[in-house]
N, C-alpha and C positions, 0 to 999 in steps of 0.2 A: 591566531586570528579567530575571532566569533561571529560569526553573524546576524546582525544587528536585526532581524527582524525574518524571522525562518520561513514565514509564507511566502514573501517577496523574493527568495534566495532562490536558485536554482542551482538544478544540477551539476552546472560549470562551475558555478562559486563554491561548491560544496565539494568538489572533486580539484581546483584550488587549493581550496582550504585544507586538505587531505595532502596535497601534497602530488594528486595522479598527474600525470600528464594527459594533456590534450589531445586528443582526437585527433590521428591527422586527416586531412581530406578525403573524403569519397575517390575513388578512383576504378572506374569501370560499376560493373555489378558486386551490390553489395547486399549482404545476406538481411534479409529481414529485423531482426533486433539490431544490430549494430546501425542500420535505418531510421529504425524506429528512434533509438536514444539519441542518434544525431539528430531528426527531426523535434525535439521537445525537451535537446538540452538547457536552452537560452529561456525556456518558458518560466514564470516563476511557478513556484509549487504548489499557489493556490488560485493559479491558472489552469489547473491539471486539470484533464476529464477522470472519471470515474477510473473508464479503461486502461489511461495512462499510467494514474497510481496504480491498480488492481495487477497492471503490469509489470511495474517498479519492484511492488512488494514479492511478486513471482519471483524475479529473478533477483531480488533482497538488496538493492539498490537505494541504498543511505535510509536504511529501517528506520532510526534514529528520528529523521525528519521526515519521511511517509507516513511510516504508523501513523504519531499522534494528527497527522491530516486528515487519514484513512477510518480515524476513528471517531473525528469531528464529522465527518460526511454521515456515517455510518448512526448515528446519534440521533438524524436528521431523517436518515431516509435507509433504515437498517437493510432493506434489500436492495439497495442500489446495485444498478449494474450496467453496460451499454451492451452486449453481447446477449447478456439472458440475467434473468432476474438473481440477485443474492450473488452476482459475482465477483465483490469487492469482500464481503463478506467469506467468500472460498477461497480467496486467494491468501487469507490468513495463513493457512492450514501451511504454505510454505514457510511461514517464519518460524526460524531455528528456536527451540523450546527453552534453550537457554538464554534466548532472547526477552521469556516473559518473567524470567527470574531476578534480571536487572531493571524491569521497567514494573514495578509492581503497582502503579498508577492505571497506568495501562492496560492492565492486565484487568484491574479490577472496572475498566470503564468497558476494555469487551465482555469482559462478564456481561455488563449489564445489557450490554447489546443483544448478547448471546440469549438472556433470559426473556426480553422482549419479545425477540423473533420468536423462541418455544413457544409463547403465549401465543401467538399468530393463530384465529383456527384457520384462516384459507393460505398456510403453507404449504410447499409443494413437500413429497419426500424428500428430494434430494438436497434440498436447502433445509429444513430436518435433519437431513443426516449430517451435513456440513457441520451445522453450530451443534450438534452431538461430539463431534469428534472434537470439535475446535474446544468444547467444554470441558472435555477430558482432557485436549493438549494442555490448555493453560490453567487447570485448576491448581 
């Protein structure tokens, strides 16, 4: 099975489609992430906030269809974030490197995001340093 239309897909239909099993229900206190992703499994992908992708990609939750979101966003508004500024952009840094070696589209559209932000003069250091490293990861 494919999914006909990967913005409108969520989590559920992609975790489906994979084959996982469903979630079962909340039952007492439940730890934070497993909250969270029960909270914005049903959402579709291009429902997402900033933070919910930038979270996604943290814990590397269907790279596949986040990134290329993640990098539609990012295209648009390079230092997105809802937490602190550039934090869609940091959360790159968690995607596995051999990740950028099968998606070389990809790879080459962070670049270019990557080269934007440098050009920033009123960036911070630490968003500086992110898309430095992030430079070196995927080059």
């Amino acid at each position: 099975m494919s999914v006909q239309n990967p913005g409108r897909a969520s989590f559920a239909t992609l975790d489906k489609e994979k084959g996982l099993p469903e979630s079962p229900p909340a039952s007492g206190e439940e730890y934070p992430l497993p909250a969270w992703y029960r909270s914005i499994r049903d959402v579709p992908l291009d429902e997402l906030g900033i933070e919910d992708i930038s979270k996604a990609i943290r814990q590397n939750i269907h790279l596949e269809n986040v990134v290329p979101l993640a990098l539609r966003r990012l295209q648009t508004e390079p230092l997105a974030g809802e937490m602190y500024e550039g934090e869609l952009l940091a959360s790159f840094k968690c995607i596995p490197a051999d990740y950028w070696s099968k998606h070389p589209t990809e790879r080459q559209s962070l670049n270019l995001v990557i080269s934007a932000v440098l050009q920033e003069a009123e960036v911070t250091d630490t968003i500086r340093q992110d898309a430095d490293e992030l430079l070196h990861t995927v080059a």
